[in-house]
C-alpha positions as CSV (number, residue, x, y, z in Angstrom):
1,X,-7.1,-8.9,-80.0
2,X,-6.4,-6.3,-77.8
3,X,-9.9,-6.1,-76.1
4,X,-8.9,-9.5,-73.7
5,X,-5.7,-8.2,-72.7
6,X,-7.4,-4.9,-71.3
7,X,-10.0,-6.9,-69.8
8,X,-7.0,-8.8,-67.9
9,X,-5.0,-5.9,-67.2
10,X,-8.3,-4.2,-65.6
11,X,-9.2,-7.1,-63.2
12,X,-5.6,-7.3,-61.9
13,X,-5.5,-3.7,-60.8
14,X,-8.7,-4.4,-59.1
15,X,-7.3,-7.5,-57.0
16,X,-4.4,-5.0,-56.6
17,X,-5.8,-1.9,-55.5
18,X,-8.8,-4.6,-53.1
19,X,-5.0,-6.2,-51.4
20,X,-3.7,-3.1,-50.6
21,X,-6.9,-1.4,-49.2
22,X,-6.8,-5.0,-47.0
23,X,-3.4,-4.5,-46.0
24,X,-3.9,-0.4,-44.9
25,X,-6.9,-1.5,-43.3
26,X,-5.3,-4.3,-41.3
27,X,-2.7,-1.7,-40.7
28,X,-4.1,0.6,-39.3
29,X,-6.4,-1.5,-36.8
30,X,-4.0,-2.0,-34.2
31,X,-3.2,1.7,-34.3
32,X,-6.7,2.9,-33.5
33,X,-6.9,0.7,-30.2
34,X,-5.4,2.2,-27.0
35,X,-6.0,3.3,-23.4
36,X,-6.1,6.4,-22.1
37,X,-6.3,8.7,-19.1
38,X,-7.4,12.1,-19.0
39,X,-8.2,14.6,-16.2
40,X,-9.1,18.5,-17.8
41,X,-6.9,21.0,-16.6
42,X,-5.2,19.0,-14.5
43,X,-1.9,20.8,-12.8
44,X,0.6,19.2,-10.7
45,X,0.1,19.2,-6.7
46,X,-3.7,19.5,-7.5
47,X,-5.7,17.9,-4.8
48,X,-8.8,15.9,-5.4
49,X,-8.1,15.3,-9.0
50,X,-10.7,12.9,-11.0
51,X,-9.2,10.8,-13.6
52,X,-10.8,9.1,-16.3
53,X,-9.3,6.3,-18.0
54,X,-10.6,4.7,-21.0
55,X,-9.1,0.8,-22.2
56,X,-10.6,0.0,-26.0
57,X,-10.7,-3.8,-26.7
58,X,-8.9,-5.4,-28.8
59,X,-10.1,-8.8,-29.5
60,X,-12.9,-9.6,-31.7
61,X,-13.9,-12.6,-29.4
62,X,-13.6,-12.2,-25.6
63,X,-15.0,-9.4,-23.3
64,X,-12.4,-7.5,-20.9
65,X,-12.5,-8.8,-17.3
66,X,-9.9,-6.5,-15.6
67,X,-7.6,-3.7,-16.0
68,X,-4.8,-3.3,-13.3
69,X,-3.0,0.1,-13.0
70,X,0.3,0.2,-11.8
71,X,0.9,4.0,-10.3
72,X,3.9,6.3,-11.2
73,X,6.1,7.8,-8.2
74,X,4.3,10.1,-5.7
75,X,0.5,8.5,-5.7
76,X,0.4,6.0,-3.2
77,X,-2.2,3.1,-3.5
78,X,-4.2,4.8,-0.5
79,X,-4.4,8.0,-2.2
80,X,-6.7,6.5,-4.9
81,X,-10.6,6.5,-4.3
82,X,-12.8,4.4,-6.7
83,X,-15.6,6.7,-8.2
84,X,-17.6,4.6,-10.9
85,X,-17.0,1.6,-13.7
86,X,-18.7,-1.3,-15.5
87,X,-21.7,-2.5,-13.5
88,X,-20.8,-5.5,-10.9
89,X,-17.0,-4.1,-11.4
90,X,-15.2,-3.0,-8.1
91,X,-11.5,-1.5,-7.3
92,X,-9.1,-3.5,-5.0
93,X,-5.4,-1.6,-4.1
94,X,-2.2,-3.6,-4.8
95,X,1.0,-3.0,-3.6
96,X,2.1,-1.2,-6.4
97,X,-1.5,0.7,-7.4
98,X,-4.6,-1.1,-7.9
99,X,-7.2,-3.3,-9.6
100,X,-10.6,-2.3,-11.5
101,X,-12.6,-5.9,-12.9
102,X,-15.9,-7.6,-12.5
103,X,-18.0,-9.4,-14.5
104,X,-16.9,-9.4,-18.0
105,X,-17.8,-7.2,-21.2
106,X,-19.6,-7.8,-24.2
107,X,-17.0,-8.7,-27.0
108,X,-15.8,-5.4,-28.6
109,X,-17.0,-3.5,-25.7
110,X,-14.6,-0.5,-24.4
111,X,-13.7,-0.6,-20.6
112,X,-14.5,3.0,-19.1
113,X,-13.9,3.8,-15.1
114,X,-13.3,7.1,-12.3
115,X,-11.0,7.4,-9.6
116,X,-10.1,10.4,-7.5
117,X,-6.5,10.9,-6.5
118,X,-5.8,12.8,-3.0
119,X,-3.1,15.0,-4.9
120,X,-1.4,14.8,-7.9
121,X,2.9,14.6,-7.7
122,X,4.8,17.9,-8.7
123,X,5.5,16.1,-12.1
124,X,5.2,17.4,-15.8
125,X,3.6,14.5,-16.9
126,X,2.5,11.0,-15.5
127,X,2.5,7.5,-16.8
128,X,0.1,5.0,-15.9
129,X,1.1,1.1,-16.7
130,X,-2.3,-1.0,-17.4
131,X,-2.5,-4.4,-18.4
132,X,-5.8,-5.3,-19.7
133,X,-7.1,-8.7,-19.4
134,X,-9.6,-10.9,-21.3
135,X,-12.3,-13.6,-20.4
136,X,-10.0,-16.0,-22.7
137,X,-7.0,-15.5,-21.0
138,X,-5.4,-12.8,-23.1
139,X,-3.5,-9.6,-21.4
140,X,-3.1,-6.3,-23.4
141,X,0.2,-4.9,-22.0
142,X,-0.3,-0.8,-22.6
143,X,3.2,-0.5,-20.8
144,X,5.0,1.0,-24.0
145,X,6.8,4.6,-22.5
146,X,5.8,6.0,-26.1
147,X,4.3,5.7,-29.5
148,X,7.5,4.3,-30.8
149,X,7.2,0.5,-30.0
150,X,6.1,-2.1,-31.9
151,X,6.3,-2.2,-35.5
152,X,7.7,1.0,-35.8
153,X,5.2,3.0,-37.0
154,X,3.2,3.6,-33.9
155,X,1.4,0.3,-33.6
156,X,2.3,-0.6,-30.5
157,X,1.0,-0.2,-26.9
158,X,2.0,2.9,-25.3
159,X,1.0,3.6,-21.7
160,X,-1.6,6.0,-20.8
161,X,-0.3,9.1,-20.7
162,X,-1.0,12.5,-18.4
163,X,0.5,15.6,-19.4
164,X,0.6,18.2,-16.3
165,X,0.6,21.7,-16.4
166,X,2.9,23.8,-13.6
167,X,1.8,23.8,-10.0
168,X,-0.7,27.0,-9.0
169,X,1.2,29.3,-7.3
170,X,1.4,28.9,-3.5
171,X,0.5,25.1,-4.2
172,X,2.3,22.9,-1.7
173,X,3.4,19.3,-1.4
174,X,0.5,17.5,1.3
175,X,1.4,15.2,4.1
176,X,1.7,11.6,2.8
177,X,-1.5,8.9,3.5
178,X,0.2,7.0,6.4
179,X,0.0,3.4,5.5
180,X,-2.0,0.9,8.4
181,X,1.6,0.1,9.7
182,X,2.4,3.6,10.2
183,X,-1.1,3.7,11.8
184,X,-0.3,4.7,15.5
185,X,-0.9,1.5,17.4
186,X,-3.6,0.8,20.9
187,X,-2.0,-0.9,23.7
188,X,-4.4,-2.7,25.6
189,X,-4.4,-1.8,29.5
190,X,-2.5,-5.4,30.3
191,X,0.2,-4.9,27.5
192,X,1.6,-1.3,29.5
193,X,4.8,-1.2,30.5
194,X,5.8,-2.7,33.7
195,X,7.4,0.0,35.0
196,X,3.7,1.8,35.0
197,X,2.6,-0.9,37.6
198,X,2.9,-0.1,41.2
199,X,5.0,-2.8,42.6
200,X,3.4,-4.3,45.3
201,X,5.1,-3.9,49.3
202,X,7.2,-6.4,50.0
203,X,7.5,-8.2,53.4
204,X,9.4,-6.3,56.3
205,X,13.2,-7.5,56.6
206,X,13.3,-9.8,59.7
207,X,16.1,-7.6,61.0
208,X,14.2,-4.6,61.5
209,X,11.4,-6.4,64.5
210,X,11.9,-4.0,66.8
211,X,10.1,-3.5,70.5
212,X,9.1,0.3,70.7
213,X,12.2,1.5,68.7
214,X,14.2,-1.3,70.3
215,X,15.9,-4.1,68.6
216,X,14.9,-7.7,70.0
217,X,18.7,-8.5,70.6
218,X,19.3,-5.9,73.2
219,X,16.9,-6.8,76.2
220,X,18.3,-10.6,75.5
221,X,21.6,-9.8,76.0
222,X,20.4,-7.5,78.9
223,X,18.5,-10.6,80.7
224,X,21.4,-13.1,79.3
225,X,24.1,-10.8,81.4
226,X,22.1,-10.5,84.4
227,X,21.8,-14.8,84.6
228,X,25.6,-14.8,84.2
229,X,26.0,-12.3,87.4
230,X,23.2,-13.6,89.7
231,X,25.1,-16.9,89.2
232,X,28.4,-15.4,89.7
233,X,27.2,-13.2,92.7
234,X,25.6,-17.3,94.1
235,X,28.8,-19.4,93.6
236,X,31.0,-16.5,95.0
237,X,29.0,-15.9,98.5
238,X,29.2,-19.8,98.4
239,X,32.6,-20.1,98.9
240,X,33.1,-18.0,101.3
241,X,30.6,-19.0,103.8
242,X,32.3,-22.1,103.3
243,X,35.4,-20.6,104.3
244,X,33.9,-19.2,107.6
């Protein structure tokens, strides 16, 4: 009589104890997945720093296509040099960081890359957005500022994180990348100023045709009064032969 209901009582606490191994397991998936950056050592103001980031997939039936990074303050898209990724994949800069994709992943497969930043900010620690996408369509948003998001218990998706330690002594802040508009520009020889060009001579001012240092007027008026006299001088030796 009592053999049956022990029997019973047994295989419930096996579909019991087989649910809840199902439901940790299920649990804890999305917590194992994340992305990561990491860079040994690394100290703020550091020049030439390599970073290694590291995106796990998450989907069980598309391969990732593309990861874009949006920068924190103080790296400028310029400042970041492509080292190495998935084969056929290659790095294009945004206007707010930049782009890593190619040809997609095998399903399940992690995406893995190397940049080189010019110099790391004066920062304690540095946050790097990512949004993963998927040959379906889907986009992993590891934008989370900590662990704290999602359900709760740390199944959500923070943003890579990188912890800085204090700037070496003496290290200093470097000039900035200038960006191609701050680029100084090349004026072509026929875009230079006018006021460069030598203007050319301009025709001489009617008024100054002079006769050895003389203006034209004078010996005119000179020959003009001498008419005027000879005729006087005639009209007046006229008359008074007349007279006689």
């Amino acid at each position: 009589m009592h053999r049956p209901t022990l029997a019973r009582s047994t295989r419930r606490l096996g579909v019991l104890t087989a649910t809840a191994l199902a439901v940790a397991v299920a649990a804890a998936a999305p917590a194992a997945a994340h992305a990561e950056v990491e860079a040994e050592g690394a100290r703020a103001l550091d020049q030439n720093v390599e970073l290694t980031f590291s995106a796990e997939s998450e989907s069980a039936s598309a391969g990732i296509t593309k990861l874009e990074v949006i920068l924190p303050k103080g790296i400028a898209p310029a400042d970041v040099t492509y080292e190495e990724g998935p084969k056929g994949w290659k790095f294009a800069a945004t206007d707010r960081g930049y782009t890593v994709s190619g040809p997609k992943l095998a399903v399940g497969e992690d995406a893995e890359y190397e940049v080189t930043v010019r110099q790391l900010p004066d920062a304690e620690s540095l946050v790097f957005k990512t949004l993963q996408s998927y040959s379906d369509g889907k986009v992993d948003r590891w934008i989370e500022l900590d662990d704290s998001g999602g359900d709760g218990h740390g199944h959500g998706h923070p943003a890579p994180r990188l912890d800085l330690k204090p700037a070496a002594s003496g290290a200093k802040l470097v000039s900035p990348t200038p960006s191609p508009s701050e680029e100084p520009s090349t004026a072509s020889p026929s875009e230079e100023p006018s006021a460069e060009k030598t203007p050319a001579p301009s025709a001489k001012p009617a008024a100054d045709d002079t006769d050895d240092g003389i203006p034209l007027a004078v010996p005119v008026g000179i020959g003009a009064a001498v008419l005027v006299l000879g005729g006087g001088l005639w009209w007046w030796r006229s008359r008074r032969e007349g007279s006689a």
